[in-house]
N, C-alpha and C positions, 0 to 999 in steps of 0.2 A: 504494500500500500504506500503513495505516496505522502510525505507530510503533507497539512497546509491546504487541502482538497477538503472542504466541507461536503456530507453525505445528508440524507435523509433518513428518518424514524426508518420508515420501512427497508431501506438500507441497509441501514445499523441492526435492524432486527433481521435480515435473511444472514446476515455476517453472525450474530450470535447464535443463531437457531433462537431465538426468541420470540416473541408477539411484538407487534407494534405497542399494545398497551403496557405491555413488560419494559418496553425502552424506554417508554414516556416515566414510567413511576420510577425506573433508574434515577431519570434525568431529575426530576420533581423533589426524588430523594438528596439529591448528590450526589450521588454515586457515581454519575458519569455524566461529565462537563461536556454540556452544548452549548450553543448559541440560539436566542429566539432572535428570528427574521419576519416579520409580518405573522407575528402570532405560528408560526410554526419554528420548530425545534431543527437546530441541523448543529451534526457532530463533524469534529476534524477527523484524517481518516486515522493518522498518528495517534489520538485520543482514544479512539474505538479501538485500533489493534493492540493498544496497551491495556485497556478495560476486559478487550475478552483474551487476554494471555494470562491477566489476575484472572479471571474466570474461569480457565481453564485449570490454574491451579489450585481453584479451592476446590474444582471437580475432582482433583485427584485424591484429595484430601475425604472427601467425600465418599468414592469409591473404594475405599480401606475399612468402610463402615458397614458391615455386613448386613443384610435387608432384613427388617425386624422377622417375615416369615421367615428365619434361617436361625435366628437365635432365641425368636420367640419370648422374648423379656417381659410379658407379663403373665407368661403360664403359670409361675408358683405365685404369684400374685392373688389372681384369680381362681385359682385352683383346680383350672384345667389340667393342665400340664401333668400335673399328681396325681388328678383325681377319676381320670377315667377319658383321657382323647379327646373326643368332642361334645359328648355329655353334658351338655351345662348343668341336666341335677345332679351329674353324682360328683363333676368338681366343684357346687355348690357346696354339696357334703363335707368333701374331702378338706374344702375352706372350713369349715365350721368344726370338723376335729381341730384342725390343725392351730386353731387360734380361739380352741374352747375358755382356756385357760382363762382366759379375757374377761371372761362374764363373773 
């Protein structure tokens, strides 16, 4: 991309794989410095490929984080997990021994 080349919302969002509305609440937040021109938003191109290269890196960071159906973090919670697979009444149950003490 070259510096110094102002792009468009929709632009900037087929560059991110984004939504146009996704780029707009970037920009609204801060996140990523445009320019309004006649009530519309436009981004430098140097601005954007530096915004979706951070973007990319927190995707990696992200990616490290295994997808809750894999680790399941609220089955002993809940007491599925414990209490019988999919069953909602018997890991009902199985919540209700396991935290009788409680009462």
């Amino acid at each position: 991309m070259e510096g110094g080349d102002l792009v468009t919302v929709a632009d900037a969002a087929v560059h991110l794989s984004r939504s146009a509305e996704q780029v707009r609440r970037y920009l609204r937040e801060g996140r990523l410095t445009g320019t309004r021109i006649g009530g519309q938003w436009f981004i430098h191109r140097d601005v954007l490929a530096a915004f979706g290269h951070e973007m990319r890196e927190e995707r990696g960071f992200l990616d490290r984080i295994p997808p809750a159906r894999e680790c399941a973090p609220l089955d002993r919670i809940i007491g599925i997990g414990a209490g019988g697979g999919s069953n909602l009444a018997e890991g009902m149950e199985a919540y209700r021994r396991t935290f009788r003490w409680r009462r």
